[in-house]
N, C-alpha and C positions, 0 to 999 in steps of 0.2 A: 071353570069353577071347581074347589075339590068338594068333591059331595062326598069324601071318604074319610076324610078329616085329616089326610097324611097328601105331603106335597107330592104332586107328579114330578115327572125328571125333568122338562123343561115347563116350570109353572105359567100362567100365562099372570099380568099383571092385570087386580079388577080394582076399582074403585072401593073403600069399606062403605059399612054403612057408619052416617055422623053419629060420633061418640056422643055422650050427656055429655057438655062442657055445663063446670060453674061457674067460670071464668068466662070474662071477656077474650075474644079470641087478640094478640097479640100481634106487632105488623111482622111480618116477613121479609128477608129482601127479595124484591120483584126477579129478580137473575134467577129466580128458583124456576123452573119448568118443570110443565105437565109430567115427566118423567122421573122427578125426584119424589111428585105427589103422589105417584103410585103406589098399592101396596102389593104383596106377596098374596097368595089363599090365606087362610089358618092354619097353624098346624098346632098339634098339644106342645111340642116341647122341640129346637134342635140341637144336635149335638156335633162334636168334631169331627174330621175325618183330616189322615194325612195330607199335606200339598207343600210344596219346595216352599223354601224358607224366603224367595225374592218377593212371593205375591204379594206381599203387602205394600212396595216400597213399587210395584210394578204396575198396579192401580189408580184412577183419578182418585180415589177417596176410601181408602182403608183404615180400619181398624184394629190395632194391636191389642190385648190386653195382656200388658208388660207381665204384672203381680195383681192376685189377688185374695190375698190378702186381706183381714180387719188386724188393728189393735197392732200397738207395739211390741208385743212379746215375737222374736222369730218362729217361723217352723221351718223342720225338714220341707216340708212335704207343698209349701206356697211360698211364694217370695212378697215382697212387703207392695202395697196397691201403688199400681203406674199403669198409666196409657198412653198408647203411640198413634196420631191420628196423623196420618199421610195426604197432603193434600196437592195433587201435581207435583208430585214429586220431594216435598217439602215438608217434614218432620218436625209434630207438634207433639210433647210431651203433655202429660195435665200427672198431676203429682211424680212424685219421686221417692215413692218407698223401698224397703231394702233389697238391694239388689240391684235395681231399674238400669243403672247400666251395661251392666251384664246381660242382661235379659233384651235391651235394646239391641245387643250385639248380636244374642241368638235369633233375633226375631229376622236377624238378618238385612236390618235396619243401617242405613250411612250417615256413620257421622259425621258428615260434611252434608249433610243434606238436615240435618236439625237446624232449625231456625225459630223456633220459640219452645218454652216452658211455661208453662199454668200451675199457679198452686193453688190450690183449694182454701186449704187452711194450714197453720201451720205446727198443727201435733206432729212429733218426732214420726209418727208413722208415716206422714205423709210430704218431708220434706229432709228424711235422712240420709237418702242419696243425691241431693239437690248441689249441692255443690260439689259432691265428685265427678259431675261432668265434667266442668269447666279445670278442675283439679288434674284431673287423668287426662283429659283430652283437649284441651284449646292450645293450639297452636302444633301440634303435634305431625306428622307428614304426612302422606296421602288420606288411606282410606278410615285412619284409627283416631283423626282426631278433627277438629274444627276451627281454621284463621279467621272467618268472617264474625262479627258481632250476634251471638244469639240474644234475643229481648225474651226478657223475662216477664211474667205480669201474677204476684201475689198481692196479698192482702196489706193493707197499709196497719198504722197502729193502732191498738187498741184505746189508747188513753189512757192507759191505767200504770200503774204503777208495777214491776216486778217484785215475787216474793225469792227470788233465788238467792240466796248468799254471794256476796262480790260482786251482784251485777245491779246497784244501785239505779233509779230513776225508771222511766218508762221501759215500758216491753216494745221493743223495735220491732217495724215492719220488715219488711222485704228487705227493700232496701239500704237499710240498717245492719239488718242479718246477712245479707250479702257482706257487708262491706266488713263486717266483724269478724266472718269468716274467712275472711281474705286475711288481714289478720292476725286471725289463729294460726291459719297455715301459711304461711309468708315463708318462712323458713326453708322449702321446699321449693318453690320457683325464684328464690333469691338466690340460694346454690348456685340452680340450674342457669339464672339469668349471669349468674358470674363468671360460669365457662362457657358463656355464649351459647346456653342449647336452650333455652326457652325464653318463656314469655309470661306478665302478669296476667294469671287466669284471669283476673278481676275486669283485664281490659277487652275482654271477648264478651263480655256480660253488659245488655243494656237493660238496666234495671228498673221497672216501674211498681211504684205502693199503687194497688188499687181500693178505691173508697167507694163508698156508694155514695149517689148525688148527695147535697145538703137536705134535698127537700124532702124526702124518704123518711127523715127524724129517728135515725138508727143510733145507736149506742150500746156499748157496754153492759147497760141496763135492760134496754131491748135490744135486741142483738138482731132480728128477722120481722121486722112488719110487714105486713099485705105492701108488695110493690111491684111494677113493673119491670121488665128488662131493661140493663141499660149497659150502651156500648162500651168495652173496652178497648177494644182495638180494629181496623181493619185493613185490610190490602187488597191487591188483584187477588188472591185465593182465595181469603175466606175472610169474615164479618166474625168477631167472637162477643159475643152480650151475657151479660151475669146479672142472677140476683144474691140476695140475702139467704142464708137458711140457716134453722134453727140447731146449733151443735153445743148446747149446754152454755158454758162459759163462754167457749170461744169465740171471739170478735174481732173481724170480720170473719165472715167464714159461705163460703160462694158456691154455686153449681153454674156449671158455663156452658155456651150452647155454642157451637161452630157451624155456621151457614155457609155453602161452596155453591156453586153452578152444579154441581153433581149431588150434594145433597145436605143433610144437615144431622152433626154428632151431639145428643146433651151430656152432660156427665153431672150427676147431681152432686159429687160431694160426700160427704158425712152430713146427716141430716136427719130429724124429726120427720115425721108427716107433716109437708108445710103445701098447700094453696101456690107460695112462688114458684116450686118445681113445675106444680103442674103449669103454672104459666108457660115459665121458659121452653119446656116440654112440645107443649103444641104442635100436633102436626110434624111432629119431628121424624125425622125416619128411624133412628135410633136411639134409644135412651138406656144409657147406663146407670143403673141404677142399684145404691148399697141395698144388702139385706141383712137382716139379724133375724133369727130361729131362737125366740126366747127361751122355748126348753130345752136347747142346746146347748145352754149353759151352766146348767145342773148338775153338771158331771165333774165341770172344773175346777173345782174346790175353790170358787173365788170368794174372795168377802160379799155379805150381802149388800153392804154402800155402793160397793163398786158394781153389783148384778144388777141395782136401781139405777145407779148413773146409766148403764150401756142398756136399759132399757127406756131411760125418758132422751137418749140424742140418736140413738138409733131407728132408723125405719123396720118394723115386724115386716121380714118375707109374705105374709098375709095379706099386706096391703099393697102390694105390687102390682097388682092385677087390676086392683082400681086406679092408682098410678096412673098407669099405663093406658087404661080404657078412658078414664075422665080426660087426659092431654092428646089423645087421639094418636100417639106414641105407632107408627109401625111394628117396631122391633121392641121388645124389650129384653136389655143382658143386665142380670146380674154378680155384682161383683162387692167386694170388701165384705167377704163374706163373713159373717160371724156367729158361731164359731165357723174358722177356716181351714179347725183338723179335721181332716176325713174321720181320724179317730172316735172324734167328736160327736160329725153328723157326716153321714156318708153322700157323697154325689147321688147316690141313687134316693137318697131322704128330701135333697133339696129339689129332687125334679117332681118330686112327688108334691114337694110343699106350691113348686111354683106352678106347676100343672092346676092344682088344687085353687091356687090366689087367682091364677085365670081364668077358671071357671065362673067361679064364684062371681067375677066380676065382669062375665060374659064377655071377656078380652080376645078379640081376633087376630091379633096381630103373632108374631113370632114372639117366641119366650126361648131365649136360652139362658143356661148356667155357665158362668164366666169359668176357666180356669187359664194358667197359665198359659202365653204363648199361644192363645184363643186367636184367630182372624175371623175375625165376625165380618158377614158382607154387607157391605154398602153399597156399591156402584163403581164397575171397572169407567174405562174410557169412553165407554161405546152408550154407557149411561147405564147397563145391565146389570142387574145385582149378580154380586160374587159369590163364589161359595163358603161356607162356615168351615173352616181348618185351623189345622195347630199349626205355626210357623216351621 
């Protein structure tokens, strides 16, 4: 046990005590064993430390955090929100913000070893480096690109109509947007395909619109009702289930949970305080989870419409703690942080806030602060949790 409140060097694993659930508790896939259900001590807060750039990709079950990143505007100083979830060897993105593949490559990540893409939702922030994978790297030679078909799985359409000038009729899903983007950029593996050195990016990409069931009664209008997990896809590595959540407009707009024999990653998304989180959540070993620092925003000269929007679709860092404790959450990392300038709000503000959201909400489990190029641990080979380092 740590009676000190700071991890020992080799922590032993205890059982927590049961969190308050509101929620009925959610099924699981049975492959999960008694070693994935374990938890760490407590501790207040962890942070990075050095370690070579292969750990993550040399793991049964790693954790990258590519960018993070909130909000469309760049900074120097974060790259735009992406995750790299490793599973046997096998390279799962969940969004693609600016930068993502760059930062895939520093993470020290292969790309011949990506084999799926998740998007959330599809604000520019979170889907702006989305097709430069396939752009830069499909079909490309050994180490720097990918021949085999990666599957992708985003949000299908909204229903609605587009307001953008020239692009008349419905707002395209996924798979619309894929195909539109191919394209746009056509011009560039047409070239290439006419002196014989490449390949239609479009044909490495197997593309899926994800929808929530019929019987959920989501829409446009309601965009996140009270619902349960529901499958998106699975294979021998990993099981991935998504719900609804609340992102203002946006429709559809998801948190996804990835289940492995070594353990299980949620990513909530862009999100309100929604009930479906904490579903998906459950029992999770890791939960990534957006924060926003309302009075962090005061500084940046934004309009006040816009200080109210990114207050009613955002999660308050304040509530994290309950998050975390009510979904019986192991871990909890946050990320898409907002604001995301240090200048802003300093790392050393947000360990304070998240320290603070843990308490408050008598949260045992780990609390870290995301930053770039983060390896946050989950479970090497041997089933053993890894250590917390920058790639």
């Amino acid at each position: 046990m740590c009676e000190n409140g700071q991890p020992p060097q080799n922590a032993e694993h205890v059982e927590p005590a049961s969190p308050r659930h509101e929620l009925r508790q959610t099924p699981r896939r049975t492959v999960l064993g008694a070693a994935a259900a374990a938890a760490l001590c407590a501790v207040p807060l962890l942070t990075a430390t050095p370690a070579a750039a292969s750990a993550a990709s040399d793991a049964a079950l790693s954790l990258v955090l590519l960018g993070t990143n909130s909000g469309p505007p760049p900074l120097a100083s974060r790259y735009g929100i992406s995750s790299a979830l490793v599973v046997n060897g096998k390279t799962y993105v969940v969004d693609c913000g600016r930068g993502a593949v760059g930062q895939y490559l520093r993470a020290g990540l292969s790309m011949p070893s990506l084999t799926g893409i998740f998007l959330t939702h599809l604000h520019a922030d979170h889907i702006v480096d989305y097709y430069a994978f396939p752009l830069l790297s499909a079909g490309a030679s050994g180490a720097s690109g990918f021949r085999t078909p990666v599957s992708v799985y985003g949000p299908g359409p909204a229903g609605i109509a587009s307001t953008v000038a020239g692009a008349p009729g419905p707002l395209p899903g996924t798979v619309a947007m894929t195909r539109l983007a191919g394209q746009a950029y056509a011009a560039a593996p047409t070239f290439f395909m006419t002196e014989h050195i490449g390949i239609d990016p479009a044909t490495l990409l197997d593309v899926h619109d994800v929808m929530p069931p019929d019987a959920v009664g989501a829409s446009a209008t309601d965009t996140a009702p009270v619902m349960r997990p529901f499958t998106v896809m699975e294979n021998d590595d990993v099981r991935v289930s998504a719900v609804l959540v609340p992102h203002g407009a946006v429709f559809p707009a998801y948190a996804y949970r990835f289940d492995t024999d070594h353990g299980s990653v949620v990513f909530s998304g862009d999100t309100s305080l929604s009930p479906n989180v904490i579903a998906l959540a459950r029992d999770a070993d890791v939960l990534v989870h957006e924060a926003l620092y309302p009075d962090g925003l005061a500084g940046l000269g934004l309009p006040q419409s816009l200080i109210d929007h990114i207050l009613t679709t955002h999660t308050d860092v304040a509530q994290l703690g309950r998050i975390a404790a009510e979904s019986g959450a192991r871990t909890l990392v946050a990320t898409h942080l907002g604001p995301g300038d240090p200048a802003a709000v300093s790392d050393a503000t947000w360990r304070r806030l998240l320290r603070d959201s843990a308490r408050r909400a008598d949260y045992g489990g780990h609390v870290i602060l995301g930053s770039d190029l983060l390896h946050v641990p989950v479970r090497d080979g041997n089933g053993r949790r890894t250590q917390t380092h920058h790639a």
